[in-house]
N, C-alpha and C positions, 0 to 999 in steps of 0.2 A: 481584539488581538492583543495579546500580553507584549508590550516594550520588552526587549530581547537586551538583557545584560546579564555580565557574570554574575551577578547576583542571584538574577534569577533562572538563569541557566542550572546553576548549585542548588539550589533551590529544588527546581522541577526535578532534577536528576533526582534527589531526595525521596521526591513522592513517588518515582516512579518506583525506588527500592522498598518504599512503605506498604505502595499497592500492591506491588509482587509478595511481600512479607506478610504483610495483615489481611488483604483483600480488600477490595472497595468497601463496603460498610462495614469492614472494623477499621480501617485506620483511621487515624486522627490528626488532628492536625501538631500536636506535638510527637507524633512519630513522623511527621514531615520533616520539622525543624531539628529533628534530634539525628535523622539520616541524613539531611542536606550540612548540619555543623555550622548552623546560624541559630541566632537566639531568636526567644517568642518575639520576640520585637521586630525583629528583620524581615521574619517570615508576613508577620500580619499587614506590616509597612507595605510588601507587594501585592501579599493575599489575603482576601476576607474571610474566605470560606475553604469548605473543601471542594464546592460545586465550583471556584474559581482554580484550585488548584488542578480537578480535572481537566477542564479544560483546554488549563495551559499545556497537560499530559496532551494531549489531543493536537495542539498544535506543532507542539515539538516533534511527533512521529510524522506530520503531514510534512514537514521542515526536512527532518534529515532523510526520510526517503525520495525529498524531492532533491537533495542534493546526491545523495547516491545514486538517483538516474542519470542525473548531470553529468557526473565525474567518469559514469561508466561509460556514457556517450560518447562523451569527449575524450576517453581514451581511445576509446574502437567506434569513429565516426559513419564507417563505411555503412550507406541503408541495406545493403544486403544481407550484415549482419545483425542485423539491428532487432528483429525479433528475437533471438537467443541473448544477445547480450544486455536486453530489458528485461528479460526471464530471470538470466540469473543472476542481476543486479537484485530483484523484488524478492528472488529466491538466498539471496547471500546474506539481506536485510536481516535475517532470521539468526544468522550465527555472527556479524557485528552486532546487535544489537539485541544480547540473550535476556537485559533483564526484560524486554517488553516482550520476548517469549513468554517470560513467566507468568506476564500478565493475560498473557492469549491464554496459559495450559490455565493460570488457577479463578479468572476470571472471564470468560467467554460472553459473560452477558455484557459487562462492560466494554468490550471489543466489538460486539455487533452494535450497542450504539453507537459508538464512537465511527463505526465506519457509516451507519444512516445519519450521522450528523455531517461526518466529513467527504459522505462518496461522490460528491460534486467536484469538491476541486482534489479527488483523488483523481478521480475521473479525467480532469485536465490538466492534470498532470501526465498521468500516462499515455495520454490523446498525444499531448506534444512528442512525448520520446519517440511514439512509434508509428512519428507522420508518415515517413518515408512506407513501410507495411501497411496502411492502412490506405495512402490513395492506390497505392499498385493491387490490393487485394481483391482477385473477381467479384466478389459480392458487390465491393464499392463499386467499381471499372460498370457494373452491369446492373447498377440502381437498385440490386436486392436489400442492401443493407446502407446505411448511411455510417461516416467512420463511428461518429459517435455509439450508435449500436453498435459497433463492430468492436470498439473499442471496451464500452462497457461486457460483452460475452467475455473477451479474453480477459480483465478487472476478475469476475465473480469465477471464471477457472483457475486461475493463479491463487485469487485467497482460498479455494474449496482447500488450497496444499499445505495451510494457515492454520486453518480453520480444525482439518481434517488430517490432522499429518498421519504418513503411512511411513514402513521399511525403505529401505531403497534410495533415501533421496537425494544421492549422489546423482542418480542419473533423471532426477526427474523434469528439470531442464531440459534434456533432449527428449524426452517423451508428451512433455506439453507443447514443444516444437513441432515434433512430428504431427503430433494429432492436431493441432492448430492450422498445419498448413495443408494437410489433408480435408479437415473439413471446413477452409472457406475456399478451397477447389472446387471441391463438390459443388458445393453453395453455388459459386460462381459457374461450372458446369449446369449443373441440373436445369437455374435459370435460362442459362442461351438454350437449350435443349425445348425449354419448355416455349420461348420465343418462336424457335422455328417451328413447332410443331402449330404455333399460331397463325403463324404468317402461312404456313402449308394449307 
């Protein structure tokens, strides 16, 4: 875990405009130092390599999207809102934070590992935001699903909109909404349904 200072905060910001610029295997580590506005010296004094600079990229997105759940939280506490307004906190991520768009549109490969390296504590992070949804959700209530898997389906539907961006996405908050509560109904239907016919 990179020691979190302005330095290096300048720093990372730097490579993140280098990755979006160059792409992960062209840039260098003097287009880190030359976007972040710290000399070769500053830069090597935190970072070795580029494999360390990555990773500090890696950290930084895990950081501020876990305070963008935070902030959205704790404005709108209420758990009955609480699945839409972790939607479109994960969903808003994308236009606060355009240069790590660029890294999603020009670099894709480096995004999908970044998230098999970090989908653990992505994973517990979003667990926490959206405890409240996740004990009252039928699948859990009725043993189909445990939160954690329930948590992890809604993870990999929200990035598909990342991943996979489409028209529309003003309203695509309310349409992961709907369809998300729609099908762990089901889910949680279909199970008691399938209990009684057991117990009959």
């Amino acid at each position: 875990m990179t020691a979190i200072t302005k330095t290096t905060e300048k720093i990372v910001d730097g490579a993140i405009r280098a990755v979006g610029r160059y792409g992960v295997r062209k840039f260098s580590m003097s287009d880190v130092y030359t976007e972040a506005g710290v000399s070769r010296g500053t830069l090597y004094r935190y970072f070795k390599s580029k494999e360390q600079v990555l990773e500090a990229v890696g950290e930084h997105v895990e950081r501020t999207l876990h305070t963008a759940l935070d902030d959205a939280v704790s404005a709108q506490p209420e758990p009955e809102n609480r699945l839409e307004i972790v939607l479109q906190a994960l969903l808003d991520y994308r236009t606060t934070h355009p240069e790590i768009m660029r890294i999603v549109e020009s670099e894709p490969s480096v995004v999908l590992d970044l998230l098999s390296r970090e989908f653990n504590r992505l994973l517990a992070v979003v667990s926490d935001a959206l405890d409240p949804v996740l004990r009252d959700a039928p699948p859990v209530r009725d043993g189909t699903l445990t939160k954690r898997q329930l948590a992890e389906m809604f993870i990999r539907l929200t990035l598909s909109v990342y991943l996979v961006p489409s028209a529309g996405s003003d309203a695509t908050a309310e349409r992961v909404a709907s369809l998300w509560k729609s099908m762990t109904a089901a889910a949680g239907s279909s199970s008691g349904r399938s209990r009684t016919r057991a117990a009959g």
